[in-house]
N, C-alpha and C positions, 0 to 999 in steps of 0.2 A: 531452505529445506526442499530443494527442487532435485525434482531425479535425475540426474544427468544420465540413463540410461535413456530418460522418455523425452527430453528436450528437444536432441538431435533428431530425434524421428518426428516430433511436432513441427519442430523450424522447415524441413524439408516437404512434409506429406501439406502441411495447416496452411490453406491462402493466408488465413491471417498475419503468419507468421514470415511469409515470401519476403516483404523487403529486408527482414534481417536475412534471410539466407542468401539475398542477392549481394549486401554488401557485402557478407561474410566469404561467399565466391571471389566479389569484385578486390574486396582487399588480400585475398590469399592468392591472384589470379588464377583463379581456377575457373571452369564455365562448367563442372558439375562439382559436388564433394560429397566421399560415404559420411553418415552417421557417427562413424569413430573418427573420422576429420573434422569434420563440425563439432565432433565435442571434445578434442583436444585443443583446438581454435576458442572454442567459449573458455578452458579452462587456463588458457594463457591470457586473454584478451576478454576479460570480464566487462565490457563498454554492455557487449552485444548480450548475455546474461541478465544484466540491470537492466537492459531496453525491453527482452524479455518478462519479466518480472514486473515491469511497470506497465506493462500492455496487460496482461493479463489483472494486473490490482485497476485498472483504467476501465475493462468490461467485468469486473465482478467476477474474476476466475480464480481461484486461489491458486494459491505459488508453495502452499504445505502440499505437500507428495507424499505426507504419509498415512499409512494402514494405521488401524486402531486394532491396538493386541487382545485377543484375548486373555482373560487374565482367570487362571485358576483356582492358583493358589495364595492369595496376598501375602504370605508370611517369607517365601522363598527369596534371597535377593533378586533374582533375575525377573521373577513379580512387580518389587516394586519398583523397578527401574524401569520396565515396562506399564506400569502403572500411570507413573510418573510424566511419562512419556506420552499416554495417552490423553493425560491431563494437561499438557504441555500443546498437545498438538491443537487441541479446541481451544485453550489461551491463545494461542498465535493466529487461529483462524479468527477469532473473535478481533482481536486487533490488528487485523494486516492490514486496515486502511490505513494505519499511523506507520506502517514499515516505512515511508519515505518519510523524508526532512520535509518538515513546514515549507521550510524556502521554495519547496517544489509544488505548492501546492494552488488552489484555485482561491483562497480565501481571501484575499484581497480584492478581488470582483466579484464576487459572492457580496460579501457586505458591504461595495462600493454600490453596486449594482440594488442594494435593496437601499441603500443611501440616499441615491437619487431620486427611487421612486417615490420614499417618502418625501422629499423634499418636492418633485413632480405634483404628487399629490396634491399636497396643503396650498401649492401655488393655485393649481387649476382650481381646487373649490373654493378657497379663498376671494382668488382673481376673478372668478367666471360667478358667482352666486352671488357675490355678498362684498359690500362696500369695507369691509375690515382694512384693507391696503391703505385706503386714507385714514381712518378713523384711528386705527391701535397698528400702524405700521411697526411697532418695534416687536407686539405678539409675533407678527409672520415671519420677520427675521431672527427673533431671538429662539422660534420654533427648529429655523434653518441651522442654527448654529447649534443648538440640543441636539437634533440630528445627528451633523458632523461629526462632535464630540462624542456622542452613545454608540454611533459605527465606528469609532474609533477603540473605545474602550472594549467593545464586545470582537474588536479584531484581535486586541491585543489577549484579549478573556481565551478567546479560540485559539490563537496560537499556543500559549502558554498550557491550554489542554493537550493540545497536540504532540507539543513537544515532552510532555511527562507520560503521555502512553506510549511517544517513539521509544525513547529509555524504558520504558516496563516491555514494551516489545523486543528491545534489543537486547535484554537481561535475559527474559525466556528462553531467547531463539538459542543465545550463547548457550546459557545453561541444559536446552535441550540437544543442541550439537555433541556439548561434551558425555551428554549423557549418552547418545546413540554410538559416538565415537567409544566409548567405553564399554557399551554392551557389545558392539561388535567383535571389539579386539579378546575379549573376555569370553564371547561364542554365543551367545546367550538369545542371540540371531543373527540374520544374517542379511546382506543386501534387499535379498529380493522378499522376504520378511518384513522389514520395514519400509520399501519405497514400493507406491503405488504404479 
């Protein structure tokens, strides 16, 4: 749901946004390009859109570009498709951090990462305070392996979240496309109406 009218002028004007507009030059060779080049280049070569898109869900910046309608009349169709829409569009903000695939994600060092420290842990106080290592050596290692095995499970617990608000995310987004796609073709508003 990104504006392609505000993209090109982001990617150009936004340091943040510089090395896409550099490759975006360096592969059209070009050494400057307008707004309406850059955004016929994103709408051919979607690489640079998704890199887009992930930068901005990477700093907390949403990638929803749209206005919230006001709404009148509830009973009118063009209400509630607007309505709809509006309800759609705070759905989609609320789960954009699931817009990408798992497989993209950080959560494998995340919970490898708190893995170790519990297992860090229980060594140094174990090891450093208290004679346990000889006396119940099998508690320390059998604590080691309950670790492994609980980062393991609570990976798989996570992923598996993940992956069922990507689909509730990807359901919205479609359903809220066709829905704008349809009010536009129908008149009901228009471009600069619904994108921020």
């Amino acid at each position: 749901m990104v504006n392609l009218d505000k993209v090109p002028k982001q990617i150009i004007e936004d340091g943040l946004f510089s090395y896409i507009y550099d490759e975006i030059c360096e592969e059209a060779n070009l050494k400057k390009m307008s707004e309406e080049q850059i955004r016929e280049y994103l709408l051919k070569n979607t690489k640079y859109l998704d890199e887009y898109r992930r930068l901005n869900k990477d700093i907390e910046i949403t990638n929803i570009h749209l206005k919230d309608f006001e709404i009148f009349d509830e009973k009118s169709v063009s209400m509630k498709i607007k309505k709809e829409i509006n309800e759609n569009a705070d759905k989609l903000r609320g789960l954009e951090k699931y817009s990408l695939n798992s497989n993209d994600s950080a959560y494998p060092i995340w919970i490898g990462s708190l893995a170790v420290f519990g297992i860090f842990s229980i060594h140094n106080f174990f090891g450093l305070f208290t004679d346990v290592y000889n006396s119940m050596p099998a508690l320390i290692y059998g604590s080691y392996i309950f670790i492994i095995f609980y980062a393991y499970y609570m990976y798989k617990k996570t992923l598996k979240n993940h992956d069922e608000k990507n689909k509730q995310y990807k359901v919205i987004f479609n359903h809220t496309k066709e829905l704008i796609d349809s009010g536009m073709q129908k008149g009901y508003f228009t471009r600069d109406e619904i994108y921020e």
